[in-house]
Phi, psi and omega in degrees: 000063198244009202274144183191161163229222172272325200276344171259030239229129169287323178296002165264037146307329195308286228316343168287021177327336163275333205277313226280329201255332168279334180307318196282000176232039174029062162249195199213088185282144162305143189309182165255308168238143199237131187275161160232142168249084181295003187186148165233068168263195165203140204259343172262184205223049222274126170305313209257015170290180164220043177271334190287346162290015189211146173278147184281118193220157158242146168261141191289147157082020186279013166287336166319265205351281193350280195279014176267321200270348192266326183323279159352314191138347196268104224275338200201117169234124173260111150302076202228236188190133050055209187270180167278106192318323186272354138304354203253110185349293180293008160000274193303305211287326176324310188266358189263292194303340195278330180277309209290359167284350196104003201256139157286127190238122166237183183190147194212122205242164160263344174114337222283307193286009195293042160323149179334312192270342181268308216302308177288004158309300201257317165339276176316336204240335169250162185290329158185150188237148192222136171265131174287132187249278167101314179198172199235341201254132150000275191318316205259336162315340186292296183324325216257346187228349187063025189240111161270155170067032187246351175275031160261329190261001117334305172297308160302065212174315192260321170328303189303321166305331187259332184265334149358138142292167183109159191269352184325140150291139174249095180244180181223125174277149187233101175285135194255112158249163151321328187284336200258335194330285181321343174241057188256325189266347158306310206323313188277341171302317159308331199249000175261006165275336169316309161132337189280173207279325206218171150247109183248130188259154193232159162240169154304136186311304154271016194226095227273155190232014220346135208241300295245357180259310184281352181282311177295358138312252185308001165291314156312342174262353178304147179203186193276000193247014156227151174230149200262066214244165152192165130023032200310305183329271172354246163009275196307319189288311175292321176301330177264024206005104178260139164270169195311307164105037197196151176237000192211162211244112188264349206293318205303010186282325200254348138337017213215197197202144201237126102008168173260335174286006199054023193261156172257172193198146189291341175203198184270299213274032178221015177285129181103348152305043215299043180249344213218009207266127185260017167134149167288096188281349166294328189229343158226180180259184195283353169275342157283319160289298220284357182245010215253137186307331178318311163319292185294284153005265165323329176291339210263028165246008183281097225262064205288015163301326184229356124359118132308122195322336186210058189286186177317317187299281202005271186316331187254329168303328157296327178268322191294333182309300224261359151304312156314333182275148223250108184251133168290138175049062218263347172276342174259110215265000000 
């Protein structure tokens, strides 16, 4: 149960080998990828967000932003959340602008608003787009998003999303708890009559679940043009509480996330932390936060005792430790 492709593969931080060689000569290279929050308002109620902790804004200006970040240096932007991204009037014109600049553009929906006409909006301009799915029955899409009566039109959506022109990769995320087990294997039946490239199942950050039976079940529907992933790293790390092998978070060098309020945070799971807050994009511009004591500060409060254990950083944080490490007879492979 080793199926994976490239876009989840941790080692293609390598393919940044510049960004990757200044870090190590201590320099302060631009991230590579930048979450955007154009809004955190939302049409679902998901129990387990951290949206309720922000205020509901749309951001003024994100073509500023874009193109300050794009300027800057930064290679890849997810449009997510925050809130559902596809509230935000400028979406569509955003992910148009974001390409014709040169930027790799993704966007990560819950599904509900992917109507017939933004899939074709959105679709041509981007590298990929991933829908949250989560559970397959009514009942527990309710439970699992805080919404009734919305997965027939979410599925329908994604149908719609997959029969779209555009080069996007389409895929669908599946968060795995107990409540859900039992529906892992409609789900992939679903998304491969659908017509999208992956189903990828995830677990909760703390909650590790065992798969290894449904999984091989939906492993079997994998084919080349539709694929069947998950989390291996994830998985592994939890069934064997493994520690972390690293004492200090290297990853936030390539990383970080903008807000909807225009303020930046050292990660996703900080958002809304002004402990963590790197700076105001309304009074500087990003090459001033990104150079900024402010920044350093907020990295060097960073505690990974109290980290979540197998965040996004996690997997890259393994390789940059150990790039890092002062290596010997460096001619002998």
């Amino acid at each position: 149960m080793n199926e994976q492709v490239a876009i989840f593969r941790s080692d293609k931080i390598l393919s940044h080998v510049d960004r990757v060689h200044d870090w190590l000569d201590n320099k302060n290279p631009p991230p590579i990828t930048l979450e955007i929050d154009l809004t955190n308002r939302c049409n679902n109620n998901c129990p387990k967000c951290i949206g309720f902790r922000q205020p509901l804004v749309d951001m003024e200006n994100p073509k500023r932003i874009i193109k300050e970040v794009a300027k800057f240096g930064v290679r890849g932007i997810i449009f997510s959340g925050g809130g559902e991204p596809l509230l935000h009037p400028e979406l569509p014109e955003c992910v148009k602008y974001a390409s014709s600049l040169g930027l790799d553009v993704a966007v990560i929906s819950n599904g509900l608003a992917m109507t017939k006409g933004m899939a074709w909006k959105l679709k041509p301009y981007c590298t990929w787009i991933r829908i949250s799915l989560d559970a397959y029955k009514p009942e527990t899409h309710e439970r699992v998003h805080g919404v009734k009566d919305c997965l027939k039109i979410v599925k329908e959506n994604i149908k719609s999303l997959a029969k779209a022109t555009g080069r996007a990769t389409i895929g669908v995320g599946f968060l795995v708890s107990e409540l859900v087990l039992d529906e892992m294997l409609p789900a992939t039946e679903f998304c491969k009559e659908a017509g999208v490239d992956y189903i990828q199942f995830r677990p909760f950050h703390y909650d590790y679940t065992p798969i290894d039976k449904q999984l091989k079940q939906c492993l079997k529907l994998g084919t080349d043009k539709f694929k069947v992933l998950y989390s291996k790293g994830k998985y592994d790390d939890m069934k064997h509480k493994e520690d972390r092998g690293y004492s200090i978070c290297y990853g936030q060098q390539f990383a970080s996330v903008i807000s909807a309020t225009g303020k930046m945070y050292v990660c996703c799971h900080f958002r809304a932390n002004e402990r963590f807050c790197l700076g105001d994009l309304n009074t500087k511009s990003f090459a001033e936060i990104w150079n900024s004591r402010q920044r350093q500060a907020a990295i060097r409060r960073i505690d990974l005792t109290k980290c979540v254990p197998f965040c996004r950083c996690n997997s890259f944080n393994k390789i940059l430790y150990s790039i890092k490490q002062k290596k010997e007879h460096i001619n002998f492979l």
